[in-house]
Structures are given as structure tokens and as C-alpha cells.
N, C-alpha and C positions, 0 to 999 in steps of 0.2 A: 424846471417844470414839476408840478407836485405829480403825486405819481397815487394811481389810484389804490383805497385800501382794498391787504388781502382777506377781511376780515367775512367767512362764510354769511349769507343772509342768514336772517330768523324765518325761524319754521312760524308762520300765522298760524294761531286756532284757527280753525272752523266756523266759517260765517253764513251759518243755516239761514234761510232768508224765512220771512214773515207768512205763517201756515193758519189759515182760516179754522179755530176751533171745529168748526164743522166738517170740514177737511180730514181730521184727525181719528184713526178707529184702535181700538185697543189690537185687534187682530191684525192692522198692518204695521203696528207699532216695530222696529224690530230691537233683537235685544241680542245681549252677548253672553245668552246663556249656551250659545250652541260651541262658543269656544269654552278653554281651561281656564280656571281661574290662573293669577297672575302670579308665582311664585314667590315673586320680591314685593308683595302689599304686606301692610306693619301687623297686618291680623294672622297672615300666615307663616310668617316667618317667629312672629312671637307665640304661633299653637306648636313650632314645633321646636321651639328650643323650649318648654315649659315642661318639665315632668309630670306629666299627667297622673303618672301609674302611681305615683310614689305621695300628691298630694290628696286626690281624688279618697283614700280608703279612711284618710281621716276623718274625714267629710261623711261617710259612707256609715263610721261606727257610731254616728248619734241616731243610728234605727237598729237598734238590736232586734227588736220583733220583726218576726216572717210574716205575720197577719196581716189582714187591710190590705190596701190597696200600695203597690208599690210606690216606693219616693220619686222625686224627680233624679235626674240625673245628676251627681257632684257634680260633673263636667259643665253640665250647663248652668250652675247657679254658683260656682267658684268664679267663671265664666262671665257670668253677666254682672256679678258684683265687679268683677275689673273694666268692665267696660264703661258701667257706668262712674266710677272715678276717675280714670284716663279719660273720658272726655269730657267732665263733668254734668253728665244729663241729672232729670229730676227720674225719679220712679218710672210714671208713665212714660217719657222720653226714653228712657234704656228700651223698653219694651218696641218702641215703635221703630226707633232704629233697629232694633234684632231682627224684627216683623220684615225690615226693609233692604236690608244688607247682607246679602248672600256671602260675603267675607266675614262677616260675622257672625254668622251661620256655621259655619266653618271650625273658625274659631273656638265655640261653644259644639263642636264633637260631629253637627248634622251630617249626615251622608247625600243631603238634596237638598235644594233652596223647598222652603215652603211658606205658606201667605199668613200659616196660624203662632198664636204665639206661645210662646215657650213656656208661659203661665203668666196670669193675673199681677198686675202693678202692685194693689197693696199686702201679695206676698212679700214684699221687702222688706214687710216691716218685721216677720216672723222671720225669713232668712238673718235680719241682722240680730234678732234675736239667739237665735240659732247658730249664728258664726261670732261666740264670742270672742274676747279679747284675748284669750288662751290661745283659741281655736285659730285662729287669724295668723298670730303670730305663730305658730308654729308651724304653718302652713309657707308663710313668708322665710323662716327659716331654714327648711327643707329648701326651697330654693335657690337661696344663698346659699348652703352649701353646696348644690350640687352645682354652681356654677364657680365654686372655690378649690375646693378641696377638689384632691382626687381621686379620693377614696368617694365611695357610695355610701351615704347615709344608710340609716338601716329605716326596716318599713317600720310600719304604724306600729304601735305600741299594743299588747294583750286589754281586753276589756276589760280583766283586772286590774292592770296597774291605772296609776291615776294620772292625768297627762299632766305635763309642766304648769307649771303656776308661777305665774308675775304677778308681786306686790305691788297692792295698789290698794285702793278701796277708801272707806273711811274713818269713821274712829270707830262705828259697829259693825263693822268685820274685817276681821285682820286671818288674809286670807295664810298665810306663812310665817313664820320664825324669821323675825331681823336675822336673826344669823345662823340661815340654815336655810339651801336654797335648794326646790328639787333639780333633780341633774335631767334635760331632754331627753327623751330616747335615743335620738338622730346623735347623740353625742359620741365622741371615737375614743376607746379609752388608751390612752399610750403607755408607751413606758414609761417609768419612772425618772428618767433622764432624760425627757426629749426636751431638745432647747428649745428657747423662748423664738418667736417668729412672729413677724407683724408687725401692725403699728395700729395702735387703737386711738380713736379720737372721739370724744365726748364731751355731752352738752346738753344745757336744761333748753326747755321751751315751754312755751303756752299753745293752747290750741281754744282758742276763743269759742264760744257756743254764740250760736245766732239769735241773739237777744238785746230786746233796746236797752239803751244805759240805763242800770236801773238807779235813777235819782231816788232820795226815798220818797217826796209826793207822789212819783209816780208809783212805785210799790205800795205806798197804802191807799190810792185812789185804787189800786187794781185789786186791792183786799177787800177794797169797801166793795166794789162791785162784786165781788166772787160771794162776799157776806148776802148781799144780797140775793143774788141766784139761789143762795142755798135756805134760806129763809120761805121765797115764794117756795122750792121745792118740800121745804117740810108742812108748810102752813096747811090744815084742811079745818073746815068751819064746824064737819061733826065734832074732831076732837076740841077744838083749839076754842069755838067760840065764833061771834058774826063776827070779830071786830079782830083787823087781819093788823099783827104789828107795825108800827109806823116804822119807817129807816130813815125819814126827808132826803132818799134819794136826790131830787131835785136841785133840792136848796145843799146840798153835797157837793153836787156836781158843780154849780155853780158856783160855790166858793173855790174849786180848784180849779177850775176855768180863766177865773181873775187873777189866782198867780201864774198858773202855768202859761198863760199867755203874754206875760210880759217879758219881755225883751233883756231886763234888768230888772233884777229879782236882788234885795237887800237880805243877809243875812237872819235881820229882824222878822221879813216879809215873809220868806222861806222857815222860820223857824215857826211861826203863829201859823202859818197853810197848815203845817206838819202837826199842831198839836188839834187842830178842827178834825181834821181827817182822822187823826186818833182814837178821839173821842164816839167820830159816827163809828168806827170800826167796834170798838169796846161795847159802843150801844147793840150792835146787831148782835154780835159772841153772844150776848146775854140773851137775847130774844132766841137765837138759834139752841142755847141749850134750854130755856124753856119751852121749845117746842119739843124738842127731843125727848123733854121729862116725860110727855106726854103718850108717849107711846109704850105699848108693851115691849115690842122687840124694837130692837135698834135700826130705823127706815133708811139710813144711807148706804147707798151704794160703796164698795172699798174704793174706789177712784175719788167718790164724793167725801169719805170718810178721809181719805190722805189731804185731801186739801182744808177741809176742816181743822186738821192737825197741824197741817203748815199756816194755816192764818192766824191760829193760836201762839206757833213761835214770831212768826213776822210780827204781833203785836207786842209780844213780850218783850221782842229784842227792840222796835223800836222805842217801845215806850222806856226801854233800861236807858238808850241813849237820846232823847227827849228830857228825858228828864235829869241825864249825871250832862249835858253840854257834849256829848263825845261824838267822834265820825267812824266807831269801828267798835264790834262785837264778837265776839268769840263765836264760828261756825255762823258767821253771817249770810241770812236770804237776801238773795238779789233780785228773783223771779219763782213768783206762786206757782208759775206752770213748770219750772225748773229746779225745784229745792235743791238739787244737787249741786250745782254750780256755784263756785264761790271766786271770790275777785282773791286774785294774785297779783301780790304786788312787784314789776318787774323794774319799774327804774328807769323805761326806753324814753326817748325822747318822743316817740311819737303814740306812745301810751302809759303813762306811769303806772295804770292799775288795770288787768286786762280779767276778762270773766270767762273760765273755761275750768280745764284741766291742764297738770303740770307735768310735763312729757319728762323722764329721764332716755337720752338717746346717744346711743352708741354707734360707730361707724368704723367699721372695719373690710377693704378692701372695696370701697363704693359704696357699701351695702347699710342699710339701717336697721338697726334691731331697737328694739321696746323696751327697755331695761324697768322700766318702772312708770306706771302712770296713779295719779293720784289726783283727788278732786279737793283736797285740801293743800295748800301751800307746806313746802316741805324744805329744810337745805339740803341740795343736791352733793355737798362736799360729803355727807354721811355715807353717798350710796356708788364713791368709786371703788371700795372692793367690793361690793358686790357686782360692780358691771365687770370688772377684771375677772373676777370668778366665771362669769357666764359666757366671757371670750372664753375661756379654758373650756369649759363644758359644751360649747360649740363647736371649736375645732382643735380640741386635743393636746392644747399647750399654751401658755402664756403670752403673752403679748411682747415683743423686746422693747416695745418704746409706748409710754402712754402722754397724748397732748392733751390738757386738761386745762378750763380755764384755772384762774390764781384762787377761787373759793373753794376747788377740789384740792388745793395744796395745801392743808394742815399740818401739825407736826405729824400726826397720828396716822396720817396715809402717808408723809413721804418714810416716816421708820418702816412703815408693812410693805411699802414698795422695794425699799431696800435691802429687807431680808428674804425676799421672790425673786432677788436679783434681776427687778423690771426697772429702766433706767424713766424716769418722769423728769418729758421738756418740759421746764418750769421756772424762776428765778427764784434761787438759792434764797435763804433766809438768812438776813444779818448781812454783812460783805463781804461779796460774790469773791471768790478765790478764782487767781488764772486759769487755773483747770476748769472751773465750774463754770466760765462764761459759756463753756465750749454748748453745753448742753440747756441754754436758754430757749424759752419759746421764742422764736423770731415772729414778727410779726407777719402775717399770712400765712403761717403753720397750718394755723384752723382754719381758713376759708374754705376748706372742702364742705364740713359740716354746717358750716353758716349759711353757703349754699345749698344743702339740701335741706335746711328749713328755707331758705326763700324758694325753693323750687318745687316742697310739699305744700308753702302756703299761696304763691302768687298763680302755679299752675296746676293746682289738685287740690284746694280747697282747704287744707289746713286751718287759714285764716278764720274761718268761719263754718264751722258743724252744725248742719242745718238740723241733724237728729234731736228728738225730746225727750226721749227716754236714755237713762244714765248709761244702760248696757248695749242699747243701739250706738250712743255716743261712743261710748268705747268701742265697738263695733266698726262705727265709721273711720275713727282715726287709726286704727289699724289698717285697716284696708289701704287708705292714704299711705302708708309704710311699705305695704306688700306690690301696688302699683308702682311706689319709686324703686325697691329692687327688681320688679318685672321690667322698667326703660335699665337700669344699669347693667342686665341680663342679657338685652339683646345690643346693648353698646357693646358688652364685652363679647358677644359673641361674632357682631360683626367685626370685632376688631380680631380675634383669632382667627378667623377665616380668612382675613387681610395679613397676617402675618405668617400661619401658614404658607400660604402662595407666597410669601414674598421669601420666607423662609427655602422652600425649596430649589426658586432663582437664582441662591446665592449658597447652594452645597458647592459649588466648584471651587466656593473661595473660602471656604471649613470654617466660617462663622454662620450662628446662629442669632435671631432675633427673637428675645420672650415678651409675651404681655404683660401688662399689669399685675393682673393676678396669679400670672407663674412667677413673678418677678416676689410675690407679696411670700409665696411658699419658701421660697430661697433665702430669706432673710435671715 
């Protein structure tokens, strides 16, 4: 006879039956604010494993003036830039979720739920102004260390000294010395002898910007159009005359229309679209600085003036490769609203040529640091000692083991590895000797890193940088950085708390159990 299971029922939600809107009043509404908030929700156990004190004065010393009207609080605009990467809201979205979430409230420092908001949406765009790519990362940094190390970071840095600097930028500014890197404050200085400890793992990426494929018909059809905007805006009949320049917009349009809309587009088909569209473009340049002769002072706006200058390269470089047969330019535009943005060529199978910036990234005990961002393609093999260096200036000592794909293994890094006495899993050059097998990359070495780019890009937005402005961008995809070591901050934290206790259950049998990141110190 089968025998019945011991298996506890399921606990049913709650099946509130059907209540007549008119039924309903705000005053009988009731609510759970009369209890405590819940100790174990993800907003409060991450306010209080986050060192407030320690990243907060950063934030604090870009208002040196006592004047005006005081700032908002670090706390709350460190605060809400995490919130809104961690769950990926828009501007307005973060704002209403705060408005609406008393754990979130929380979170961002309040002492009482309240209905108003903690400031206006399109401050984000000055906040990410204001939270540069420096500033970000240094911030994420602090972090990580104090979630590593045992020693205590030191505080914020004097408003004399100059804060850390990460190379990156473009070919008109070069913010540091290839070979000379500043040293963080937060950095611990050791002795001279302390061994090597760790395991460093590093890797290039992309961080795509949110723009359509820029074919070039459609880049010069969007040149012709901006051509034109800037045309009606100079045109005026006192100076210029009754008889307002012609652009045959129209008959423009309609020639790109006829290719763009087909299905299958011939090389021949696509190169004749490209050279009409040229030409209207070249026709407007000209009408646009004869309007311009015309004035005494110079009428555009610096926003209108930048993109005047950008359609004047987009035409040059198109018309260089128009006319030599070529698919590629030196500092190529990809988008009039984006000059910054340049395609890197990555090799993936499911993108060969991606448009963004080019992450150099470092992962040491969970955590990712920024090593180097750049909006121009770079090789990544140049810039392994400098991420080695910046492990040392982090946390006080060398790395003992670096994984590195085979482009970072040159002769010229494995001699400088060699004489740091840092061991690099790598295959040996020439044929591999019995000893040397020992220290090959096996394969799934690096999956930790490969993972936290699919885990920056499929669940925090990596994939795609909604920001327009270059230093917002950079902006954003730091943040993206600083939100994946705030989850591996409170993983390791719930995992210490779990080993603890479990640590103390088993003093009678005089073994201990260590976590990850005590285990990463002992190495």
C-alpha cells in the first residue's frame, strides 16, 4: 500500500478578494509603517556593510566653497547613482522608485520615509558630470579594499594633492606618463620585502555606446540633415538677401530613401547613394560658411559650433574613403551626436566591429578595477605592467600569480615578470619543457573575469551606454564597476557571517574555516 507523502503543505499567498474602487480610501488604506523595517532586505544590509564615512568625503571635496546654498548630501547622490545601475532604471525612474521606497530611503541615509524627492531627474546629468571616471573609481576602490584588506584604507586625500589618475582619453589629452603612474592615497606602503600574494586576472572589453549602426549612408544622410538645421538657423534675409539657399532637401531625401529601403543593396548601388549624399553635404558646408562670412561676430552657439566641426571631419573622412575605394579611416566618425565613439575591432563572432570604448580590466579577489579606458582601440598586451603596478599600489604587494590572455604574453612582459618574481599562467614560448607544463593556463582559469563581463553586460547594462556625452559615458561605465563590487561586497559579506558561525560550531574540533578573501591574504 503506497503510503502517504511526508512532504509539509505550501504556504498559499494571499487571496484578497475583488474590492470596489469606491470602496477604497487612502485613510483606511493600511500600511507597515507602524512596524520596523526588515533587517534582511538587499537595501539594508548593503547600507550597512558600505563605508559610508570613508567614501562620502570624496564626494564632499568637489565643493570647497562655504558660500551659497549648501550641496545635497554624498550619501544620497552616491546612493542613487547605485540604485539606479543595480536595477537599471531611466533618470526619472530612479527618482520615483526613491519617492516610493522607504528601503530606499534608507539606504540613501533618510531618518523617515518621506513623499518628496530627493532632487530633480535631469540633475543626473550634472551628478555624472560631477562623478568622474577618477572620482568613481576611487570611490569603488575604497571599497574593495575595505572589503579585502585588513588594514583600513586611509581617508580622503588633502585638497592639495591631486587625486589618482587613469589613463585613458584621446590623442588630445594625455592625461599621465605611459610610464609613470600616480600612486592612490588609499594605497598601504610595505616593506620592502613583503611577498607577492594573490592572484590577478585580466582582460580587455568593449562597452558599446547606444547608437545605430553607423552605415555610412546613414552617417551622411544625418550630416545632411544637421547641414541643414544649421543653414535655416544662420539664414536671415536682412543680412543674407530674399533668396534663402537652396539644399534640395527633398530630392536628398528621396534619393536615400530608394537605397535605404531596399532589402539588397549592391556594392555599386551603395557606393553611387554615398557619393549623392556627398555632394548635397559639400553643397550645404559651402552655403553654411557663406552665411557665416556674413556676420560680424561669430552667430553659433558652442554646441552648434562643435557639430559644425564634426560634419566638416565626417565629410573629409568620407570623401578620403569615397574616393581611395577604402572601409576605414584613421580616428573615424561613426555618429555626428557622438564624435567620441569609435568602432573597435574585436574578432567576436557575434560582432566583429563593436562601437564604444575599450575597458582595460583587472580582477583581483572578486573585485574589478578600471585599469585603463580609452575611446580609441589600443593593444591591451602594452598595459600588463601597468595593471601589475596598480595591484601593488592597491594593496601593498605584488600579485604571486598573473592569468592573462596569450596577447598580454610577449617576450617583453614575460622577462619584466620574471625579474618581479611574479609567476604568469601562460604557454611557454617555443617547446613547452616538463616543468613548464606545470604552469600552463588551463582552460577555465579565466572564466571568473569573462563572467563579470557577462554579468556587467547582461545584468547592469555594460552592453549598451545609454550616456551622450564622453565624460558621462565614462561616468556610467564606472558606476557599472562600482555596482559589481557593491553584489561581491555583500556576497562576501554574507559568506563571512556564514563562516563565522559555522567557525565557532566547530572550535571543539580546533579546525578553522576561512573565506575567500582571507584565503586570497594567505597566499
Amino acid at each position: 500500500m503506497q503510503g502517504k507523502s511526508n512532504k509539509s503543505p505550501k504556504k498559499l499567498a494571499a487571496k484578497p478578494s475583488y474590492v470596489s474602487p469606491n470602496q477604497l480610501t487612502l485613510a483606511g488604506f493600511e500600511t507597515p509603517f507602524v512596524n520596523q523595517l526588515n533587517k534582511d532586505n538587499r537595501w539594508v544590509v548593503m547600507s550597512q556593510a558600505i563605508p559610508w564615512d570613508k567614501i562620502v568625503p570624496y564626494y564632499d571635496q568637489l565643493f570647497s566653497s562655504s558660500e551659497g546654498r549648501a550641496p545635497i548630501s554624498g550619501r544620497v547622490i552616491i546612493g542613487a547613482m547605485i540604485i539606479k545601475h543595480i536595477e537599471g532604471l531611466t533618470d526619472r525612474a530612479t527618482i520615483q522608485h526613491i519617492q516610493e521606497n522607504m528601503f530606499m530611503q534608507y539606504f540613501l541615509g533618510y531618518s523617515s520615509f518621506t513623499n518628496e524627492a530627493p532632487f530633480t531627474a535631469p540633475l543626473f546629468v550634472a551628478i555624472r558630470k560631477r562623478m568622474s571616471l577618477e572620482l568613481t573609481a576611487k570611490i569603488s576602490d575604497v571599497i574593495a579594499l575595505h572589503c579585502i584588506m585588513d588594514q583600513e584604507p586611509e581617508g580622503p586625500p588633502d585638497k592639495d594633492t591631486d587625486p589618482p589618475t587613469y589613463v585613458g582619453g584621446t590623442e588630445t589629452e594625455d592625461l599621465v606618463s605611459k610610464s609613470s603612474v600616480s600612486k592612490p592615497s588609499s594605497a598601504i606602503i610595505p616593506p620592502a620585502d613583503l611577498p607577492h600574494k594573490g592572484k590577478l586576472i585580466m582582460d580587455a572589453t568593449v562597452a558599446p555606446q547606444h547608437i545605430t549602426f553607423p552605415a555610412d549612408l546613414k552617417l551622411l544622410n544625418a550630416a545632411r540633415k544637421k547641414s541643414e538645421q544649421l543653414i535655416d538657423r544662420l539664414y536671415n534675409p536682412l543680412l543674407h538677401g530674399p533668396a534663402k539657399p537652396r539644399t534640395y532637401r527633398n530630392s536628398a531625401q528621396k534619393l536615400f530613401l530608394n537605397t535605404a529601403k531596399k532589402k539588397a543593396k549592391t556594392n555599386k548601388e551603395i557606393y553611387k547613394a554615398n557619393g549623392r549624399q556627398l555632394r548635397f553635404v559639400r553643397r550645404n558646408l559651402k552655403h553654411i560658411d557663406t552665411l557665416v562670412a556674413a556676420y560680424t561676430n561669430f552667430p553659433l552657439k558652442p554646441r552648434e559650433q562643435k557639430y559644425l566641426l564634426v560634419l566638416h571631419t565626417v565629410y573629409e573622412q568620407q570623401e578620403q574613403m569615397h574616393r581611395t575605394h577604402t572601409k576605414s579611416v584613421p580616428h573615424r566618425i561613426v555618429s555626428i551626436h557622438q564624435p567620441h565613439v569609435r568602432p573597435i575591432v574585436r574578432g567576436k563572432d557575434k560582432a566583429k566591429v563593436e562601437f564604444g570604448s575599450k575597458l582595460q580590466v583587472s580582477l583581483a579577489g572578486g573585485f574589478t578595477f578600471i585599469d585603463r579606458l580609452d575611446w580609441e582601440a589600443f593593444n591591451e598586451g602594452q598595459w600588463l605592467q601597468e595593471s601589475v603596478e596598480r595591484y601593488k599600489q592597491r594593496f601593498g604587494y605584488y600579485p604571486k600569480e598573473v592569468l592573462a590572455d596569450q596577447i598580454y604574453c610577449n617576450r617583453d612582459n614575460r622577462k619584466w615578470m620574471k625579474e618581479k618574481g611574479i609567476r604568469l599562467m601562460a604557454k611557454p614560448l617555443g617547446r613547452p619543457a616538463a616543468a613548464a607544463v606545470a604552469v600552463h593556463l588551463r582552460p577555465g582559469e579565466r572564466n571568473l573575469i569573462e563572467g563579470k563581463f557577462g554579468q556587467g553586460k547582461l545584468a547592469y547594462g555594460l552592453d549598451c551606454i545609454k550616456a551622450k556625452l564622453k565624460d558621462t559615458s565614462e561616468s556610467w561605465i564606472a558606476c557599472i564597476a562600482l555596482v559589481l563590487n557593491l553584489v561581491s561586497m555583500t556576497r562576501h559579506a554574507l559568506l563571512s557571517l556564514y563562516l563565522c558561525l559555522l567557525n565557532s560550531l566547530q572550535q571543539t574540533k580546533q579546525y578553522r574555516i576561512y573565506s575567500p578573501v582571507c584565503l586570497m591574504g594567505a597566499k
